[in-house]
C-alpha atoms as a printed R data frame, in Angstrom:
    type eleno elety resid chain resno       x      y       z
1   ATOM     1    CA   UNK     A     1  26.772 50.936 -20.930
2   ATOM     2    CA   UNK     A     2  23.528 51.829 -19.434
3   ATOM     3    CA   UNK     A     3  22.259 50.502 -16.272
4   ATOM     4    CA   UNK     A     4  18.738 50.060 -15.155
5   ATOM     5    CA   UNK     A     5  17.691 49.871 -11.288
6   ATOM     6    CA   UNK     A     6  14.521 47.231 -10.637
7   ATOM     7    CA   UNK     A     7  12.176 46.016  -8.050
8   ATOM     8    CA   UNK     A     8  10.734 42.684  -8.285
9   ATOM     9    CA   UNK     A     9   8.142 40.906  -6.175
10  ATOM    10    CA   UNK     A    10   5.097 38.789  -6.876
11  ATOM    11    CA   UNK     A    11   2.393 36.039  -5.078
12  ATOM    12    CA   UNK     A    12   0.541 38.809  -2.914
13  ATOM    13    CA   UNK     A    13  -3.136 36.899  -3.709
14  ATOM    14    CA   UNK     A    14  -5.090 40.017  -3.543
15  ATOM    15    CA   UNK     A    15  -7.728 39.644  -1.569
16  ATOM    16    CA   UNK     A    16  -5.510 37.328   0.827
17  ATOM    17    CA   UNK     A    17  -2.441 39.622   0.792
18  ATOM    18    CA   UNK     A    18  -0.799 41.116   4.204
19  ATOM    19    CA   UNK     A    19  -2.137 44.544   3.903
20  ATOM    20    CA   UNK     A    20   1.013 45.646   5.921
21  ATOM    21    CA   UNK     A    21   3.535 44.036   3.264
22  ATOM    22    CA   UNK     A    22   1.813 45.939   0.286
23  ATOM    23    CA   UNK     A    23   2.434 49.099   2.726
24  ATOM    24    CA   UNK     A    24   5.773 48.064   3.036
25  ATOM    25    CA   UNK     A    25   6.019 47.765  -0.908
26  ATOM    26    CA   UNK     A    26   4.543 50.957  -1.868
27  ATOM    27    CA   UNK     A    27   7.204 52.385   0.997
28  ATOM    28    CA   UNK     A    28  10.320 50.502  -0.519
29  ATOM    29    CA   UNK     A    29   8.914 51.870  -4.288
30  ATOM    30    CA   UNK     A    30   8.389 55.450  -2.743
31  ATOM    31    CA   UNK     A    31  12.051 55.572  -1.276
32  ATOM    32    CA   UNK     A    32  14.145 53.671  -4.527
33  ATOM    33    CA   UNK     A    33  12.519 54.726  -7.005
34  ATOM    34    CA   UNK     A    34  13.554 52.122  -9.231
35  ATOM    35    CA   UNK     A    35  13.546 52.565 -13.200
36  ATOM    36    CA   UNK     A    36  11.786 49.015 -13.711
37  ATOM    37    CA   UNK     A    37   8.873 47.681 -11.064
38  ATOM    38    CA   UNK     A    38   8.337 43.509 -11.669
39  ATOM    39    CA   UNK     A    39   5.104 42.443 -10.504
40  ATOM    40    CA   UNK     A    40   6.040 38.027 -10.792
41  ATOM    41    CA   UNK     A    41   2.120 37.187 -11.247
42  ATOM    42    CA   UNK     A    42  -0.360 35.783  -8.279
43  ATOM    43    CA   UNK     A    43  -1.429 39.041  -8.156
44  ATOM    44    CA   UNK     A    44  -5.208 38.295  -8.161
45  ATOM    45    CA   UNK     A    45  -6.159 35.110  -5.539
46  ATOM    46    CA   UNK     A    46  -8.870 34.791  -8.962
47  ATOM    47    CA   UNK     A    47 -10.580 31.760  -6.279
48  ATOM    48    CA   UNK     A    48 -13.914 32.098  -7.668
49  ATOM    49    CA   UNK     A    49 -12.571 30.611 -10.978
50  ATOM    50    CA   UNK     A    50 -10.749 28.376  -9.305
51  ATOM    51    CA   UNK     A    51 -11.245 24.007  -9.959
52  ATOM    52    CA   UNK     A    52 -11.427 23.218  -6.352
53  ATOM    53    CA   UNK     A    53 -14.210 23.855  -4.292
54  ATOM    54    CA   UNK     A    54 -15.401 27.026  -3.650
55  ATOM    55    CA   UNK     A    55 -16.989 28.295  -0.075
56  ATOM    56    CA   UNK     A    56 -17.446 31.749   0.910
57  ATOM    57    CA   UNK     A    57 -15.395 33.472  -1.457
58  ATOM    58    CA   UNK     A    58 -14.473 36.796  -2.708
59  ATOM    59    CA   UNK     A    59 -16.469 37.788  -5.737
60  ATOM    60    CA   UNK     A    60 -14.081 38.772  -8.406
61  ATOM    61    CA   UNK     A    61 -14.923 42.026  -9.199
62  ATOM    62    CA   UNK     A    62 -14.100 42.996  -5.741
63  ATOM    63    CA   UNK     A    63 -11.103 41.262  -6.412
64  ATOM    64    CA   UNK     A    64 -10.517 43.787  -9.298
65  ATOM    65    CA   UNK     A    65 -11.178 46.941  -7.263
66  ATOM    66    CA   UNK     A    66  -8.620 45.490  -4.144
67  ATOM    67    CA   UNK     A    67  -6.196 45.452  -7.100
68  ATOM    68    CA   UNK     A    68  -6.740 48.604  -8.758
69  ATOM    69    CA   UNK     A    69  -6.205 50.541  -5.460
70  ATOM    70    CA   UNK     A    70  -2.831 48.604  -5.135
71  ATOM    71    CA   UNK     A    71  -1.592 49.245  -8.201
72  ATOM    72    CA   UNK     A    72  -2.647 52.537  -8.589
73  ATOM    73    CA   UNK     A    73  -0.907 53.332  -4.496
74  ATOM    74    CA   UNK     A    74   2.570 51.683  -7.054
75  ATOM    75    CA   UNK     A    75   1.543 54.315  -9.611
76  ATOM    76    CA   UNK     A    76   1.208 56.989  -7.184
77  ATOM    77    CA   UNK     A    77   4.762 56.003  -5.458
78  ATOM    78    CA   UNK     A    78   6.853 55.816  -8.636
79  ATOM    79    CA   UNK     A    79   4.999 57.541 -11.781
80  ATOM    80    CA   UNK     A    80   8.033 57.371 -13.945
81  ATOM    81    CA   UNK     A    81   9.497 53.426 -13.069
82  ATOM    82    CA   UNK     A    82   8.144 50.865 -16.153
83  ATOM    83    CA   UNK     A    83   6.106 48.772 -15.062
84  ATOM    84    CA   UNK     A    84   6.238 44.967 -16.081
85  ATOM    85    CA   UNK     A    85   3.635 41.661 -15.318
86  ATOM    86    CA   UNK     A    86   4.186 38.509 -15.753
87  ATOM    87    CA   UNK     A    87   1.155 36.391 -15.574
88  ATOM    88    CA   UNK     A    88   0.772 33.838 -12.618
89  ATOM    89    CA   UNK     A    89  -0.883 30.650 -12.839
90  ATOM    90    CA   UNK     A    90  -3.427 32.399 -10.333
91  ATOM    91    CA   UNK     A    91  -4.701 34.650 -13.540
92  ATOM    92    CA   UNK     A    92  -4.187 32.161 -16.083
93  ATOM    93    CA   UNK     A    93  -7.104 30.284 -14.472
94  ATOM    94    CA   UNK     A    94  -9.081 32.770 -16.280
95  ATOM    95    CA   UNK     A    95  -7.994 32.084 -19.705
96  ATOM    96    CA   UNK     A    96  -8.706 28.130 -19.318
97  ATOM    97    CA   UNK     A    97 -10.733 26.288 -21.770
98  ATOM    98    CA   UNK     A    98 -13.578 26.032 -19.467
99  ATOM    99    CA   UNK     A    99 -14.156 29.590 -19.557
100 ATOM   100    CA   UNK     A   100 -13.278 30.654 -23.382
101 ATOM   101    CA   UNK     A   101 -16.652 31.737 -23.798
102 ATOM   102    CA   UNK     A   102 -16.582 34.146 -21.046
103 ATOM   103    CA   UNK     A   103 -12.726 34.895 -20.718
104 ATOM   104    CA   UNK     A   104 -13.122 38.344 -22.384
105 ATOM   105    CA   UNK     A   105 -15.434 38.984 -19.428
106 ATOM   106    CA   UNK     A   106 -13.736 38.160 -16.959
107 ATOM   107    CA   UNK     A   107 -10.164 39.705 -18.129
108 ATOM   108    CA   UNK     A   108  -8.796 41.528 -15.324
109 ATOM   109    CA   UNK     A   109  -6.450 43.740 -18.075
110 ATOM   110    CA   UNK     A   110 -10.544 45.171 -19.064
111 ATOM   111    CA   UNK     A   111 -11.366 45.661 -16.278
112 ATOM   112    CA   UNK     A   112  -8.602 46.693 -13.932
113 ATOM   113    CA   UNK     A   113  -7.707 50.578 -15.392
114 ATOM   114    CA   UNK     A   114  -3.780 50.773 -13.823
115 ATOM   115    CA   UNK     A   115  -3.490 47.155 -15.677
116 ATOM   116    CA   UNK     A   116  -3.190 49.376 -18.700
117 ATOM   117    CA   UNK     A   117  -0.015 51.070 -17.620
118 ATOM   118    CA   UNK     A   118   1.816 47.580 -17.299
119 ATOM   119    CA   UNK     A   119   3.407 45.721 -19.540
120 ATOM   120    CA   UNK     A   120   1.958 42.177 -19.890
121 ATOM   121    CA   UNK     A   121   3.467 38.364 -20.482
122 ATOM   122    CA   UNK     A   122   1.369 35.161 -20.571
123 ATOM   123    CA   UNK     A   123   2.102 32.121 -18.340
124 ATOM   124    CA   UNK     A   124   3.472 30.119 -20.653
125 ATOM   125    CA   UNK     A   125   6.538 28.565 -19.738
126 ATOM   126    CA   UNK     A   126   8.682 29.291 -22.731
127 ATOM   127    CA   UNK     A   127  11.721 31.748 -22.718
128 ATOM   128    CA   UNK     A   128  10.041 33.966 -25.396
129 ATOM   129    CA   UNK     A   129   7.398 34.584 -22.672
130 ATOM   130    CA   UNK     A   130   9.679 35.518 -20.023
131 ATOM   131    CA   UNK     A   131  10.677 39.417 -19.305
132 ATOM   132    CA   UNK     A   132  14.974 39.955 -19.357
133 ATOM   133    CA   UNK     A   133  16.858 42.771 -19.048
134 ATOM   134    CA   UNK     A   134  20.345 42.319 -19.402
135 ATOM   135    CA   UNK     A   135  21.621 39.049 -18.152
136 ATOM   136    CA   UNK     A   136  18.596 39.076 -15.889
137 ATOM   137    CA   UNK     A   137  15.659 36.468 -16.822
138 ATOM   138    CA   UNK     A   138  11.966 37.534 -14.683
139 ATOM   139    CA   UNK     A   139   9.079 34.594 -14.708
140 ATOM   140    CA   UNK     A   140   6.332 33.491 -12.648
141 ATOM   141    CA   UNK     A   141   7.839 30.113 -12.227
142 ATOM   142    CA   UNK     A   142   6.238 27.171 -12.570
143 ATOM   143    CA   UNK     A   143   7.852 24.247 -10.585
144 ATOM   144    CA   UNK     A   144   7.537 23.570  -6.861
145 ATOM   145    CA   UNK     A   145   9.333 20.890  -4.990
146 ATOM   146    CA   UNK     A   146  10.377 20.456  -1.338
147 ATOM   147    CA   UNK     A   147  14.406 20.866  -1.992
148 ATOM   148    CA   UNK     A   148  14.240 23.051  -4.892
149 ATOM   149    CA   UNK     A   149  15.735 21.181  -7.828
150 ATOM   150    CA   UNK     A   150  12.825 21.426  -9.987
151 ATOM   151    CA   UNK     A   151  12.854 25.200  -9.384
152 ATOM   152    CA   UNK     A   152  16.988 24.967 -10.259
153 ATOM   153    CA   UNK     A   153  16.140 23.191 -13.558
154 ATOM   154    CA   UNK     A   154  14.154 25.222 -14.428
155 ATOM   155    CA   UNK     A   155  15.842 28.176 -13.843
156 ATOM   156    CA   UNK     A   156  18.808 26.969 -15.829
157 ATOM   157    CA   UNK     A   157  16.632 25.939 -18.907
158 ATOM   158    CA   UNK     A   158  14.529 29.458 -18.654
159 ATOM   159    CA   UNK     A   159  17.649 31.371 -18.392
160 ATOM   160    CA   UNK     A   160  20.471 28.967 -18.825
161 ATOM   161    CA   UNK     A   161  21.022 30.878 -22.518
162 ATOM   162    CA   UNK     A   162  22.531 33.727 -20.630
163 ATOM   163    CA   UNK     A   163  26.317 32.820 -19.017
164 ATOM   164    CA   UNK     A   164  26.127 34.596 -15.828
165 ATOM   165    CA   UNK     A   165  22.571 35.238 -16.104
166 ATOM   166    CA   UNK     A   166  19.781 35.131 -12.926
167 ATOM   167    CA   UNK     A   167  16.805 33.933 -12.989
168 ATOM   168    CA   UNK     A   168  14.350 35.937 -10.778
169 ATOM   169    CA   UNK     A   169  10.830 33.891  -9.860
170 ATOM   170    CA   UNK     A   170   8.269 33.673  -7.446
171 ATOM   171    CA   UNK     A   171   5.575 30.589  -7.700
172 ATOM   172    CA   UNK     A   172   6.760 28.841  -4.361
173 ATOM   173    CA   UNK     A   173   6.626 31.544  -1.615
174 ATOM   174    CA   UNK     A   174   9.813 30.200  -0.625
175 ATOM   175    CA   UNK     A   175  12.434 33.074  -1.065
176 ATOM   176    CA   UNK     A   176  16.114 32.324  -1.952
177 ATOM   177    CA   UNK     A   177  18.924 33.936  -3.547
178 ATOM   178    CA   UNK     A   178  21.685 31.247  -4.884
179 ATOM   179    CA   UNK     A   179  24.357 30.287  -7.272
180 ATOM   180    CA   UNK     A   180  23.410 27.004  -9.049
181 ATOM   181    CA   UNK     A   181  25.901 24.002  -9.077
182 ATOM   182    CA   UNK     A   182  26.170 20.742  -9.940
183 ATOM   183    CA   UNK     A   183  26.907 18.249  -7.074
184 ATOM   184    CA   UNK     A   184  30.141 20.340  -6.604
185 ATOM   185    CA   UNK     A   185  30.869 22.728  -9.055
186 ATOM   186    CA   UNK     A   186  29.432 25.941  -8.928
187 ATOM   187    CA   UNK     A   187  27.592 27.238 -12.376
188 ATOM   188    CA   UNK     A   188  27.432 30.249 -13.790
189 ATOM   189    CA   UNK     A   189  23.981 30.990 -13.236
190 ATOM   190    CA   UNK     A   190  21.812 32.276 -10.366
191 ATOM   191    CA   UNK     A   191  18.015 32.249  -8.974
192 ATOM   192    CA   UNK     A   192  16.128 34.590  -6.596
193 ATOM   193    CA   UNK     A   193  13.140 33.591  -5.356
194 ATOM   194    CA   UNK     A   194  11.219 36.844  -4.361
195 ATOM   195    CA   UNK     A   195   8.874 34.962  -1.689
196 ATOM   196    CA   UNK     A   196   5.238 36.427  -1.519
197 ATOM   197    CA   UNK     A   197   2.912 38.356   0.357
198 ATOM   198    CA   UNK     A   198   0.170 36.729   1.114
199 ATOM   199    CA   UNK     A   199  -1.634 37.033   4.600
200 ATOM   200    CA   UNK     A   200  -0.054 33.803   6.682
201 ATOM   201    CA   UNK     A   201  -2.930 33.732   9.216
202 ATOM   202    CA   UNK     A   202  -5.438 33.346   6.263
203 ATOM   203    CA   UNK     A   203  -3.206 30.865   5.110
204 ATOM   204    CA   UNK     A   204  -2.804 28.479   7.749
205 ATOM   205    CA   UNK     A   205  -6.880 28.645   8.675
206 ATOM   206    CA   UNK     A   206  -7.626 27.332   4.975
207 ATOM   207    CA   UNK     A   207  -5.647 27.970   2.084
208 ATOM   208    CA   UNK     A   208  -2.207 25.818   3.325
209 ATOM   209    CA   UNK     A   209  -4.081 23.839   6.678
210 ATOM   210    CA   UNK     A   210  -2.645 20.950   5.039
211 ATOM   211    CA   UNK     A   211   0.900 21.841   3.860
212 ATOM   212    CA   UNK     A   212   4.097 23.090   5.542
213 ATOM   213    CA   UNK     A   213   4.643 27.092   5.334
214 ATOM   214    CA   UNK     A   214   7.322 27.123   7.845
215 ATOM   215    CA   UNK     A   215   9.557 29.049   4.533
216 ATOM   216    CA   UNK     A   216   7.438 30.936   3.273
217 ATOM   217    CA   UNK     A   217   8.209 34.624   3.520
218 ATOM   218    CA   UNK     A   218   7.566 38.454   2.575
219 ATOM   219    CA   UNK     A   219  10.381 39.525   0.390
220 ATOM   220    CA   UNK     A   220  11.218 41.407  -2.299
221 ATOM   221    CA   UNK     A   221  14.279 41.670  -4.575
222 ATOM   222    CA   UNK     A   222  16.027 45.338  -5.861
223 ATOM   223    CA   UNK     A   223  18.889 45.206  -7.906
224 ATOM   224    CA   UNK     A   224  20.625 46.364 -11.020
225 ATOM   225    CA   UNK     A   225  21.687 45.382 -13.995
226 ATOM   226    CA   UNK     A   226  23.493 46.487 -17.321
227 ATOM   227    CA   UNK     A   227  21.123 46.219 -19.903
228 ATOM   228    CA   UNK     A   228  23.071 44.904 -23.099
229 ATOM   229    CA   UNK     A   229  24.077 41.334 -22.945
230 ATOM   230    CA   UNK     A   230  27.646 40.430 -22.942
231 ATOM   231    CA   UNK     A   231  30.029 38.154 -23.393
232 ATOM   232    CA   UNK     A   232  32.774 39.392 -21.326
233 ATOM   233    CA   UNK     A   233  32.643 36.282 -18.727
234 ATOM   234    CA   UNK     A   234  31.269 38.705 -16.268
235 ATOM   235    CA   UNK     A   235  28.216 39.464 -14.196
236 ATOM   236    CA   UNK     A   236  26.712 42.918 -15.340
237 ATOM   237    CA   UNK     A   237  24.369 42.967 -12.518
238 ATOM   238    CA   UNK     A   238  23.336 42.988  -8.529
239 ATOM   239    CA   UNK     A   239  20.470 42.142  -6.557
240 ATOM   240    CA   UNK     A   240  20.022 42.336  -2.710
241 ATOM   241    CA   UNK     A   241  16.964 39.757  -1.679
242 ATOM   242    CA   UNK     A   242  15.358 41.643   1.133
243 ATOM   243    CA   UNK     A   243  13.223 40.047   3.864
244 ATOM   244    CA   UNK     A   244  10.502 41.509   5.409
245 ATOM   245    CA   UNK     A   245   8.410 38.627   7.899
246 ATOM   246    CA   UNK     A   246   8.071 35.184   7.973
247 ATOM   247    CA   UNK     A   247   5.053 32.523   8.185
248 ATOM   248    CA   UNK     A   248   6.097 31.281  11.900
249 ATOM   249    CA   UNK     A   249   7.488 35.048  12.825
């Protein structure tokens, strides 16, 4: 049975990312070397294109080049690892209605070179749009509640196919590693919530003045996992949720 070694982490809102986390990144994919790299979308902030109002911002181009140095420091760190992407509703702003006369302008796969060497999913919250490997189940996310049982829904409809199975999300900056249950009884099914890396003093002066970050967190998740499905009634896999710093550190 073969096994595959991953890293997974997502939400870093380049050009609002902690440029110290994305050093820690590139260090954690220098030292594992891991044979899969999972990139969980919010990659690009993409807040020029964004509905609500827009002061002072980044132009998106420069967004582009912030993100082509990152990903090409990844590429320089581990040459051989896969790499995957799953689109974040941060870059599916791009691909709205309002822009689908300009959307093959502004696609960040045209313009970003590295996006080439990554293997690309759409935000669309379906299971045939997600990324697995093994029992394993990668996606954006897309629900966000205060206690989380939107996100555990979710998780068990996304990946709930797969006895056993995780499913491994960013979306809420909020990172987690659990076993599902129901009132009392524990499920056979996981989450990990990979947190984000966003900068947390940009955040509280604008982006989040209004809402509580007091969980969010840098994190990442590295793991394993057997990459053939079975039906043995056991869990072909590990992860280890690793914590870096958090909003009120």
């Amino acid at each position: 049975m073969s096994k595959k070694t991953f890293l997974s982490f997502g939400c870093t809102h380049i050009p609002h990312h902690d440029k110290v986390n994305a050093a820690w990144i590139i260090e954690q994919i220098k030292e594992r070397q891991p044979n899969i790299i999972v990139h969980l979308g919010d990659l690009i902030e993409c807040e020029s294109v964004s509905n609500y109002p827009k002061v002072d911002v980044a132009r998106l181009g420069e967004e582009y080049r912030q993100v082509g140095e990152f990903l090409e420091a990844i590429a320089d760190a581990s040459p051989k690892s896969r790499k995957v992407f799953m689109q974040g509703n941060h870059e599916e702003r791009i691909t709205r209605p309002d822009f689908n006369s300009v959307t093959e302008l502004l696609d960040y796969r045209k313009h970003i070179k590295n996006f080439r060497q990554w293997k690309h999913y759409d935000y669309i919250l379906d299971p045939s749009h997600t990324f697995t490997l093994g029992q394993l189940t990668f996606a954006h996310g897309w629900a966000f509640t205060a206690g989380g049982a939107s996100e555990r829904k979710e998780g068990i409809d996304i990946s709930g196919q797969t006895a056993n199975g995780c499913y491994i999300h960013a979306h809420t900056h909020r990172p987690l590693y659990e076993q599902m249950s129901l009132n009392t009884w524990k499920l056979p099914f996981w989450r990990c919530n990979v947190g984000c890396g966003i900068d947390f003093e940009w955040a509280k002066r604008g982006y989040a003045k209004k809402r509580n970050i007091s969980q969010w967190h840098h994190a990442l998740a590295y793991g394993w996992a057997e990459t053939k499905r079975r039906h043995d009634g056991k869990r072909n896999w590990e992860i280890e949720l690793i914590k870096r710093k958090g909003a009120w550190e």
